[in-house]
C-alpha angles and dihedrals in degrees: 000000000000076000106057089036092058092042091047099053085043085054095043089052095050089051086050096055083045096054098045082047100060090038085064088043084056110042090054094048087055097046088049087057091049088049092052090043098055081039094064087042095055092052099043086046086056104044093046104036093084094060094045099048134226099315090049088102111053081038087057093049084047098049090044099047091045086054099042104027090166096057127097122212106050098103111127079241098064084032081065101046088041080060094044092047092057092037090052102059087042101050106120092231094056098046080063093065109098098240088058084091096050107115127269088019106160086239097069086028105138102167149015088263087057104037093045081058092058113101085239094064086058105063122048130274104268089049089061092049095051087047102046089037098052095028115103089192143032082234090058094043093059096040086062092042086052100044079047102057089036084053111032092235114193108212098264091059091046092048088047089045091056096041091055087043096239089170088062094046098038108106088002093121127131089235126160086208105135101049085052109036138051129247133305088357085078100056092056094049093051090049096050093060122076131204122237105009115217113227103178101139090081132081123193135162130233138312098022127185127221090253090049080060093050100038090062094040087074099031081062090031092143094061082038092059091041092053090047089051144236106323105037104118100195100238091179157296116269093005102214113225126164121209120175098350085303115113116215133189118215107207092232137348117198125174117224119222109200091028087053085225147137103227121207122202119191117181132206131185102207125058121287115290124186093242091061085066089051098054093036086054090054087043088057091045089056099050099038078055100036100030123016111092123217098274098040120103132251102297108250127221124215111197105197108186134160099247136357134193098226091214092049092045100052086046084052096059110025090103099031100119091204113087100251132159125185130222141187117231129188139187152197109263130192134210128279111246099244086056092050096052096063087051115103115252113235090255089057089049093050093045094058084049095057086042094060089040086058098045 
């Protein structure tokens, strides 16, 4: 009976992961279908709405919601973005971007099979909204389609990544990569550092200190991980090691995942000096020797400072041996409190109103 029991629960777990398995299959099925329908819309909405004149379009929603009552999607609103969505990929300025030719774009679509291949066919619709809506460039567009289905974005992360113009920053960084690391290791590596990192979900008052910085990084560790990107697993804060008889702290000391990697990140509060390259150099030394193990990869060094001069940087690590790139952060600072005192209160505000109302 203990047998059957354990056999059966291996069995039921195997249907389990069966069943989950063919929901997924499903729901994205369905959502492809969705894609290539307001797809077809879109088209036919473009090519018709000339000959129809400038109402067509809220006589269209009104004739479609009275015949399907039960169906979502036919508000002048989404009719809009369905149009957009077709426009966009067939804007001349966009089919001169490079991945235009890229196969399966919407724009040399021809049927379901193609259009269904496409990245967009593969996040839901009001991902594809955000992404056409706020996009410059078809480029862009599929750079975000692509970050969202890597990463598994809600709509809410995708909408923050845009905003903070993750496609501009991703790869930016002053690295010296490809003189220290082999290919394409070194392409990956460029790609998964960013320049500058935007670390507006903290708040601190002047004058800060670089620990204050850190401090609040792991306290928001969650918004930290998401800015670094997919693949940083957090190792610890003032990492303790001890070289010589002599004890040093590393700032933070995260594992990659997908590089194989230890990843160390020094901050600095002041703008990018030459020395910083020099002691982040030793820091990677110590832990390829004291902590990487034999099938890890070359240990990696972030340099987060508050400005850098990109020449000067560059000089500084064309003959650092130790894979490094440097970045620019920035952050959302109060007000000092003396600062703050002088400042009206909202009631005072209000009461200055009333008397300008009055008079």
């Amino acid at each position: 009976m203990d047998r059957l029991t354990k056999e059966y629960k291996d069995w039921l777990s195997e249907l389990k992961l069966k069943i989950r398995s063919a929901q997924a299959k499903a729901a994205i099925t369905i959502n492809s279908a969705l894609i290539s329908f307001y797809w077809d819309l879109g088209k036919m909405i473009s090519e018709s709405q000339t000959a129809y004149g400038t109402s067509f379009l809220k006589q269209l929603s009104k004739d479609l919601k009275s015949e399907f009552p039960d169906m979502k999607g036919f508000s002048y609103r989404n009719l809009a973005s369905c149009r957009q969505f077709y426009q966009f990929y067939l804007t001349p300025s966009n089919l001169q971007q490079p991945v235009a030719n890229f196969k399966n774009n919407p724009a040399y679509a021809s049927d379901y099979d193609e259009i269904t291949a496409h990245p967009a066919s593969q996040i839901p619709w009001g991902h594809n909204v955000l992404v056409f809506s706020k996009a410059e460039s078809v480029e862009e567009a599929q750079f975000y389609l692509q970050q969202t289905i890597e990463n598994g974005w809600s709509r809410d992360i995708l909408a923050l990544q845009i905003k903070s113009k993750l496609y501009n920053r991703q790869g930016k960084a002053v690295t010296n990569f490809k003189e220290t690391l082999a290919d394409p290791f070194s392409d990956l590596a460029q790609q998964t550092l960013k320049d500058p990192y935007v670390f507006d979900f903290l708040s601190l008052e002047t004058p800060f200190k670089e620990k204050d910085i850190e401090r609040q990084l792991v306290t928001h560790i969650t918004k930290f991980l998401l800015e670094l990107g997919k693949g940083f697993a957090f190792i610890g804060q003032q990492y303790h090691l001890e070289i010589g008889e002599t004890d040093y702290y590393l700032d933070l000391l995260f594992y990659h995942t997908k590089l194989k990697c230890y990843v160390v990140i020094e901050l600095k509060n002041t703008k990018f000096i030459p020395e910083y390259a020099g002691k982040l150099n030793f820091y990677l030394s110590a832990v390829d020797t004291l902590v990487k193990q034999a099938d890890d990869n070359p240990t990696i060094g972030i340099l987060l400072c508050r400005d850098k001069n990109n020449f000067e940087t560059e000089f500084a690590l064309r003959d650092i041996n130790k894979p490094m790139g440097v970045s620019e952060f920035g952050l959302t600072e109060s007000l000092p409190e003396n600062l703050k005192s002088n400042l009206p209160s909202i009631e005072e505000i209000e009461q200055e109103l009333n008397k300008l109302n009055n008079d």
